[in-house]
N, C-alpha and C positions, 0 to 999 in steps of 0.2 A: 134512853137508848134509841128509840123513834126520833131525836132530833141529829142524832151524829152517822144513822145509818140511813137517812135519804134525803137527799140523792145519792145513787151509791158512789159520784167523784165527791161528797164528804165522808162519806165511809173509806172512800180510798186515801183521801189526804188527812183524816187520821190517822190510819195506821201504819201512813209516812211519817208521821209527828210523833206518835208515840213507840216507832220501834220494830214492829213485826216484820213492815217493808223495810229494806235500806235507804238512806235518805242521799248514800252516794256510791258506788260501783265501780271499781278497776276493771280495765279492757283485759277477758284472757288471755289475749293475744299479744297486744305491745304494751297492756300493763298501765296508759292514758286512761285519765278519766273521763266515763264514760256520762252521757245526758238525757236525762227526761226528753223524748220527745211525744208527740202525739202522733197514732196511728189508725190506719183502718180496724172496722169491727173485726177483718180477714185475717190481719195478723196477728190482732188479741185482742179478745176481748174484753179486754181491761181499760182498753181505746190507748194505752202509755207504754211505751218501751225503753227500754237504758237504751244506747247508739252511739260508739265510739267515733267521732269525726275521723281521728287518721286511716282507721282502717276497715271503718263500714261495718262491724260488728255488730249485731245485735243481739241483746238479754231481755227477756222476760224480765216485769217486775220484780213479782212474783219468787225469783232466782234467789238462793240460799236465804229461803225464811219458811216459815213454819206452813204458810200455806203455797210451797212449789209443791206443783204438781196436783193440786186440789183445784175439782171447778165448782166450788161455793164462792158465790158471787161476794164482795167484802161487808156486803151489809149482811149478809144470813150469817158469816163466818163472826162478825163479831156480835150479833142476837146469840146463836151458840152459846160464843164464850160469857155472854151477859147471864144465858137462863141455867147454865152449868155452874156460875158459881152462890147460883140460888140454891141449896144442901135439899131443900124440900122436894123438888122438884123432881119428877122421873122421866127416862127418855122417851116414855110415850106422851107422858104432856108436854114435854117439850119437842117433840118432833113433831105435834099438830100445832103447838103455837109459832111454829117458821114456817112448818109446811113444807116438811122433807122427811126421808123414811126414817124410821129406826135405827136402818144399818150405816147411813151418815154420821149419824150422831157414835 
């Protein structure tokens, strides 16, 4: 799990690869598809944004997947889902081995 979740842009281009993120995005606007670009830490901190060229749109990654609107960084989000599908495991040792509370989990 330590080799797919750092840095966390392989954590992010995992979970382009396998699904969670969309790997392509329609503009809500005019419907064109829209493009990875890279952006300031200011307008997300994911440093990547969709961007529709005809009409300057812009979408969060993030946008219609399991983690909109969640700010666990892609590398805790998928440590998570790694120590959650361990059955032994409880949310209290699991939430000192990411190192987030309880109530995240």
């Amino acid at each position: 799990i330590h080799r797919i979740t750092n840095p966390e842009e392989d954590a992010r281009d995992f979970l382009f690869q396998r699904g969670p993120l969309k790997s392509s995005l329609s503009c809500p606007g005019c419907s064109s598809a829209m493009n990875l670009v890279p952006c300031s830490s200011k307008k997300s901190s994911d440093l990547l944004i969709w961007r529709c060229s005809p009409c300057s749109r812009f979408r969060n990654i993030r946008t219609d997947s399991v983690l909109s609107g969640q700010k666990l960084t892609f590398s805790l989000f998928l440590q998570l889902v790694f120590y959650l599908s361990i059955k032994s495991l409880v949310n209290v040792a699991i939430s000192q081995l990411i190192g987030v509370s309880e109530n995240t989990i």
